[in-house]
C-alpha positions in Angstrom: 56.2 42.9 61.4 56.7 43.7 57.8 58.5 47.5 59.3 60.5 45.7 61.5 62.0 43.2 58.8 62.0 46.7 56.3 64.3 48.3 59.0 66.3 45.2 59.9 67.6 44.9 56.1 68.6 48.5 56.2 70.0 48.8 59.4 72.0 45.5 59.7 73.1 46.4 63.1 69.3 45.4 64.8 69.8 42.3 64.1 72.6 41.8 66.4 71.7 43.7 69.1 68.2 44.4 69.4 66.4 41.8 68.1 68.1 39.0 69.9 66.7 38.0 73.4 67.0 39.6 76.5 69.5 37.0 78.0 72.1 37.4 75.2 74.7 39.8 74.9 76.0 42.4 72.9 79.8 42.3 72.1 81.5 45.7 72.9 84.2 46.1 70.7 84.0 43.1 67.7 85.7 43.8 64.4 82.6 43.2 62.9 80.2 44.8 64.8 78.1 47.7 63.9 76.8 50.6 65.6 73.2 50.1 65.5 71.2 52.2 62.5 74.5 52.5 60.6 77.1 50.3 59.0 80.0 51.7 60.7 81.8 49.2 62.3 83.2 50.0 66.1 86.6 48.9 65.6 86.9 51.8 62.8 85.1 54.4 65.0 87.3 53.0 67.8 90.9 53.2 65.8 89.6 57.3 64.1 89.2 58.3 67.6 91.6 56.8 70.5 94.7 57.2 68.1 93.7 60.8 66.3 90.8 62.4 67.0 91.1 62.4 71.1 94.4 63.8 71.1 93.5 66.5 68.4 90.3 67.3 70.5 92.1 67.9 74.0 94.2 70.7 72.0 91.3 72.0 70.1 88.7 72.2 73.8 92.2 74.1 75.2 92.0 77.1 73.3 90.4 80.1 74.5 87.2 80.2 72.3 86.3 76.7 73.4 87.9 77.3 77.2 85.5 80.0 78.4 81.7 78.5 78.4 78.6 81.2 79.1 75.8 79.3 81.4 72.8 80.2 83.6 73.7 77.8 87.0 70.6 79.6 88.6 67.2 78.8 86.8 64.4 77.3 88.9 63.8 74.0 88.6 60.0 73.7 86.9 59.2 70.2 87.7 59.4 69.9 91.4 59.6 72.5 94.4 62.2 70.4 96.3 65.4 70.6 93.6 67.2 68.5 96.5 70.3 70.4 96.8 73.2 68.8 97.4 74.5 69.6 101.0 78.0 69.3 100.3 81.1 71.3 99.1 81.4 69.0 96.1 77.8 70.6 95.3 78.6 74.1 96.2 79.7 77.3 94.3 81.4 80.5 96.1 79.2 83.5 95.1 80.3 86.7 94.9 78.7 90.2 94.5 78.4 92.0 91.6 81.5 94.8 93.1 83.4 91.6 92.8 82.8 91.3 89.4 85.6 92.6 86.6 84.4 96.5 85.4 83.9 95.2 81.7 81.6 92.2 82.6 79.3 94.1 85.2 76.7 95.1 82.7 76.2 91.8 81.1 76.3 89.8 83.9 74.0 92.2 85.9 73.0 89.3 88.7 72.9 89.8 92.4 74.9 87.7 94.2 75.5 87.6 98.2 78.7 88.4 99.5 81.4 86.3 99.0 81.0 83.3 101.0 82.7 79.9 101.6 79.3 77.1 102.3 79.7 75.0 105.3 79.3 71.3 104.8 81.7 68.0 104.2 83.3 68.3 100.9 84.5 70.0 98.3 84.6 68.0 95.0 81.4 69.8 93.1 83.1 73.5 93.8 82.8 75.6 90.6 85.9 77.2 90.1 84.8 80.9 89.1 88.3 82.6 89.1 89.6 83.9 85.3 92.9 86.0 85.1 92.1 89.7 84.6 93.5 89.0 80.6 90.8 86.5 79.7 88.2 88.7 81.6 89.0 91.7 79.5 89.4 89.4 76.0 85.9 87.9 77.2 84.0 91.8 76.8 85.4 92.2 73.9 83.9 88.2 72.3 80.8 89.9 74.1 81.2 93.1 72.0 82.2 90.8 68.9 78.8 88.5 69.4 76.5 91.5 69.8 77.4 92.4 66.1 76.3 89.0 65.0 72.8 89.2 65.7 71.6 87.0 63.0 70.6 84.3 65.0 67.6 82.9 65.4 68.2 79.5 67.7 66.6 81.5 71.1 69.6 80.5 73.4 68.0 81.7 76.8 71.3 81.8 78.4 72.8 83.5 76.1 70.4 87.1 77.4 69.4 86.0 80.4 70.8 88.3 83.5 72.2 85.2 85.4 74.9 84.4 83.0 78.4 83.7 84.0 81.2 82.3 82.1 82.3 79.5 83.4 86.0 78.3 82.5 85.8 74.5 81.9 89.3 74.2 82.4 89.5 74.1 85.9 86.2 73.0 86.5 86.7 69.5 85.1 84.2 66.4 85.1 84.1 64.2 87.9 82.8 62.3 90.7 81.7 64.8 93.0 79.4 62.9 95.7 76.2 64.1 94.6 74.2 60.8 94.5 71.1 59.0 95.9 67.5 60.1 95.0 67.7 63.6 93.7 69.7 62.1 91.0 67.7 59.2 90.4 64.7 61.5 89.9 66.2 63.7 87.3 66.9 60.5 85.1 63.6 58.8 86.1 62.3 62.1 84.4 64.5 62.6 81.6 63.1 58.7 80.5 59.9 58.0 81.7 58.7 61.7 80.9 60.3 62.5 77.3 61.6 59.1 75.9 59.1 57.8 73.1 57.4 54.3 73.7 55.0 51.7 72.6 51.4 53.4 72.7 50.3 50.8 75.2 52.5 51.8 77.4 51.8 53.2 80.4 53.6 56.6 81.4 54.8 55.2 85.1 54.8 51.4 83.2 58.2 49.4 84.4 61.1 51.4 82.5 63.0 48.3 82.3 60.2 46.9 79.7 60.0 50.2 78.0 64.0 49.6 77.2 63.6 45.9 76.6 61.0 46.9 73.6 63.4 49.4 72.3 63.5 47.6 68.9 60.1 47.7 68.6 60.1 51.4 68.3 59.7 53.4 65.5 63.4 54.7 63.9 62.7 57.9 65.7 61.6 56.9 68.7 64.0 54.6 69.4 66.9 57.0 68.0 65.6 59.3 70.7 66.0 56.4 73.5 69.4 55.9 72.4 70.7 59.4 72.1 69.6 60.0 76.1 71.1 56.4 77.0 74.4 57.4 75.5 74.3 60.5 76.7 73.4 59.2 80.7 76.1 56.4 80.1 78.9 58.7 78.5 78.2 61.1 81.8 78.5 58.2 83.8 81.8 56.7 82.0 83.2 60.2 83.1 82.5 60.3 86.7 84.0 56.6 86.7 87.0 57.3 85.5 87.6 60.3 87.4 86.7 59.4 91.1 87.7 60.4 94.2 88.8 57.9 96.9 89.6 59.8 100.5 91.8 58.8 102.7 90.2 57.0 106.0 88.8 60.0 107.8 89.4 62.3 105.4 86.2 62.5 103.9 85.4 64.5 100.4 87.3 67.5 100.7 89.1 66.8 97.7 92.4 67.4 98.9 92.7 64.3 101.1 92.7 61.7 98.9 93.5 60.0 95.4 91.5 60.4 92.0 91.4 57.4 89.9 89.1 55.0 88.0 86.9 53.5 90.1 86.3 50.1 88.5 83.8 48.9 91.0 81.4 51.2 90.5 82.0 50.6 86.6 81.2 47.2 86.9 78.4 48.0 89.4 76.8 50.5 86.7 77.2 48.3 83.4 78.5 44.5 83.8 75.0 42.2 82.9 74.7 40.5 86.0 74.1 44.0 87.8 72.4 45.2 85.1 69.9 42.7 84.2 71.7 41.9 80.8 71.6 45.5 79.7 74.9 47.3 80.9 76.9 46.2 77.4 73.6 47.9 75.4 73.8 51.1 77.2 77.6 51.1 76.4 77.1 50.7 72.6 74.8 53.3 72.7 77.9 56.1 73.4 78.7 54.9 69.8 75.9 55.5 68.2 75.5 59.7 70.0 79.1 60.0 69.1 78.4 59.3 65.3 75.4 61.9 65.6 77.4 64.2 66.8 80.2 63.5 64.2 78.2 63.9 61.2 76.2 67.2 62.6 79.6 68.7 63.1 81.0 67.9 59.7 77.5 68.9 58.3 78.2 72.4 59.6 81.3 72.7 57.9 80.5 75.3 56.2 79.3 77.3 59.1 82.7 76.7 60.8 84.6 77.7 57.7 82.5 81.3 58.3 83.7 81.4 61.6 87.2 83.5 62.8 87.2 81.9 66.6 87.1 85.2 67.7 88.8 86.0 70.8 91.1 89.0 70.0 94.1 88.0 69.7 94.8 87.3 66.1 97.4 84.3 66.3 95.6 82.6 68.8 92.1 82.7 66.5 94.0 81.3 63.7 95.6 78.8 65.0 92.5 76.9 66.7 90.9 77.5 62.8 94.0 75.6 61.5 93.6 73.1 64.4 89.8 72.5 63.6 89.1 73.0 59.7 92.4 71.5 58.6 93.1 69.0 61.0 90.0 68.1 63.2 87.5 68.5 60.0 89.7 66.5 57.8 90.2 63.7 60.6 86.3 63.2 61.3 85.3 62.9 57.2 85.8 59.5 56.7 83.2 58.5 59.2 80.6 61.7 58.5 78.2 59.9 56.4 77.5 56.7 58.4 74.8 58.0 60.2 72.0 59.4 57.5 69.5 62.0 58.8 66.9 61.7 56.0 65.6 58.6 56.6 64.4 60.2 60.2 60.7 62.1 59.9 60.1 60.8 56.3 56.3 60.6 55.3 54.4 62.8 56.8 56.0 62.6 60.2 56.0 66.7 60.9 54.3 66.4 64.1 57.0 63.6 65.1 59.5 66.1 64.9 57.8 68.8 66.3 57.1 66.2 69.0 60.9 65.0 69.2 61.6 68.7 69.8 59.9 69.6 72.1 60.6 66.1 74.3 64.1 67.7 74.0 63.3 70.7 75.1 61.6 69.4 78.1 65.2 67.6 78.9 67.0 70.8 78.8 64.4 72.3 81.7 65.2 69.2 84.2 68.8 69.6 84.1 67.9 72.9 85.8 66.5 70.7 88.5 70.2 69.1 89.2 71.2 69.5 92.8 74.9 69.6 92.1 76.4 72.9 90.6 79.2 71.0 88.9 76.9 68.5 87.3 74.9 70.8 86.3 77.3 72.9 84.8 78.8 69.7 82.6 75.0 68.3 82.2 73.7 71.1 80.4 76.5 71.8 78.5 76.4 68.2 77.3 72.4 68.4 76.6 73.0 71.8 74.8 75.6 70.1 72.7 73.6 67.5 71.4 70.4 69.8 71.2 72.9 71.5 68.9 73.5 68.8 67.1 69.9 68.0 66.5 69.5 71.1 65.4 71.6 71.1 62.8 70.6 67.7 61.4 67.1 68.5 61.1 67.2 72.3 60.5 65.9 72.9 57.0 67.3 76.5 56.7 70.2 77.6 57.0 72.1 77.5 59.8 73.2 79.7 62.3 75.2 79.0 65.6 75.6 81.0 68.5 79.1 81.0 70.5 77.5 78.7 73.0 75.7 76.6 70.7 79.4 76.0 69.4 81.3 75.7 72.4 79.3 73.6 74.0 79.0 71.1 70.6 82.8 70.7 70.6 83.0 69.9 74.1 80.3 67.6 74.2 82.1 65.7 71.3 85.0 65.6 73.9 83.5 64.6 76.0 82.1 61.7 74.5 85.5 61.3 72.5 86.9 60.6 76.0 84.5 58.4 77.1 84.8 56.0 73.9 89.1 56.3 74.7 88.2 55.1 78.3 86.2 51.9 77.5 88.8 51.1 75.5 92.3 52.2 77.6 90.8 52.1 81.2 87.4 49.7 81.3 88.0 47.1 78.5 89.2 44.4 80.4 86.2 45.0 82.7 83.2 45.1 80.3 81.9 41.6 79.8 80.3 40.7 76.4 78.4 37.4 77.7 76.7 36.3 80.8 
């Protein structure tokens, strides 16, 4: 009790969300309300972002170091033999074989694909979009040739050597509602929580997850910053496919070419308004708050490493004008809020195995993404999982740090990503997230 009253005096925000009861609600978007385990009030997080930081970040994601990102779409999944493979188009990928393949590229993308085939089945929404113009494909060899000279790094990126790596360009493959629903998906989360999240020693592994949430506060500061980080990160994702849904025409099923996309504020009211949520919907919203002010301060806190960087993609005017965009402008923009969130009162006495624990659960969440049955989701859920591993990373390395070009890529666009996100709640969903039952 005593830890609990310790914590509530330093991090005001528990008291008015997690330690009221589980009937009341908390308010969204107050002028005085906190994200939890900070003092930096919503409304300021809210004004930095919707009016300059997600306008600054849609240029920044544009340019070509950020545009291209290098992933490995075809690991096993380690937890279960049935990955439940979404059927549709929206879920499929065109494969191609390796004579398909750009000259440059064919020695460091050494896979073996099948021939070049179009799968069969009702949609098309999930398609990975695999076609680069024959300029980026001969600028990407050469950031290939550029990264093999920095070989510094130590963060083992398996991706980043393994012989199934494409480069995917995030451009045309946006985020959104592709169809891929029903259990597979709801086993991928039941996993990422019940299997990695950190709760009360009494509880059991399989114990009703719904109680395991509701004790939240009781949690240690790590554990329960772990809980949040994956609910932000399962409610950002969730935000996206939202606002970017697909509604076919009558008959028309999910091609994606006979229809409309939109928001689809049903189904955002179905995933987080408290009466269809149990009371908990306007909690897992808050909690995109508190991953986006992780992310924030580990970006600013490798500043310096940024500063090192040239954005290499050979062409010289191009490189330095996404460093003006993201040292002078983006950097500057994000400084005010950088210090609200304070890493050093995580793991403090003696908690070394914590961490090594906390890594490792994180780990674990990086291997079930693999088991997504959806090439599309899976493309923007690891990315989104590597970003914030990233993050981590560079809050709680104690060396110095060093950051692949995936590890960086994928950082910026997960703080897009989540940058777009908080602009939604605010410009598309507000009027439909209640604060009180």
């Amino acid at each position: 009790m005593a830890k609990m009253i310790f914590y509530t005096i330093i991090y005001i925000v528990i008291i008015n969300c997690y330690l009221v009861s589980s009937d009341e609600q908390c308010p969204l978007a107050n002028t005085n309300d906190l994200i939890e385990d900070s003092n930096c009030p919503i409304a300021k997080l809210n004004d930095l972002n919707n009016q300059r930081l997600y306008p600054l970040l849609h240029k920044i994601v544009d340019k070509n170091y950020f545009r291209f990102y290098p992933v490995n779409l075809r690991k096993k999944c380690l937890f279960w033999s049935d990955d439940g493979h979404c059927s549709r188009r929206t879920c499929a990928i065109k494969q191609c074989s390796v004579e398909k393949l750009p000259e440059p590229l064919r020695d460091k993308v050494n896979h073996l694909h099948e021939p070049c085939a179009t799968i069969h089945s009702n949609s098309s929404l999930g398609i990975i979009n695999k076609d680069i113009s024959e300029q980026h494909k001969q600028t990407i060899q050469t950031w290939m040739q550029f990264d093999d000279g920095q070989s510094d790094n130590f963060c083992d990126v398996d991706d980043e050597t393994s012989v199934d790596l494409e480069y995917i360009d995030l451009s045309v493959n946006l985020e959104r509602y592709t169809g891929y629903t029903g259990p597979s998906t709801q086993r991928v989360w039941s996993a990422i929580y019940n299997e990695n999240c950190f709760f009360l020693p009494d509880s059991k592994i399989y114990y009703d997850l719904r109680q395991k949430r509701l004790n939240a506060h009781k949690m240690c500061l790590e554990g329960r910053t772990f809980y949040r980080l994956v609910s932000g990160l399962h409610t950002s994702i969730t935000i996206h496919l939202c606002a970017q849904y697909f509604f076919p025409t009558i008959g028309g099923g999910y091609t994606g070419l006979d229809g409309r996309w939109g928001p689809n504020f049903d189904e955002f009211q179905r995933r987080f308004d408290p009466q269809t949520t149990d009371g908990e919907g306007p909690k897992w919203l808050k909690n995109v708050y508190f991953i986006y002010l992780i992310e924030l301060r580990a970006i600013y806190k490798a500043r310096n490493v940024f500063n090192d960087q040239t954005f290499f993609t050979g062409n010289e005017t191009d490189d330095s004008h996404t460093k003006e965009l993201f040292m002078n402008q983006f950097m500057k923009e994000i400084e005010p809020l950088a210090n609200y969130f304070d890493e050093d009162y995580l793991f403090q006495d003696g908690k070394e195995l914590l961490k090594v624990e906390f890594k490792d659960h994180f780990r674990n969440i990086s291997h079930i993404m693999d088991c997504v049955g959806c090439d599309k989701c899976k493309l923007w859920g690891k990315l989104q999982v590597q970003a914030l591993g990233t993050a981590l990373k560079i809050l709680f390395t104690e060396h110095p740090i060093q950051l692949q070009r995936s590890e960086i890529v994928s950082l910026i666009n997960g703080f897009n990503r989540l940058s777009t996100s908080v602009y939604q709640l605010e410009h598309t969903f507000k009027k439909y997230i209640k604060k009180d039952s």
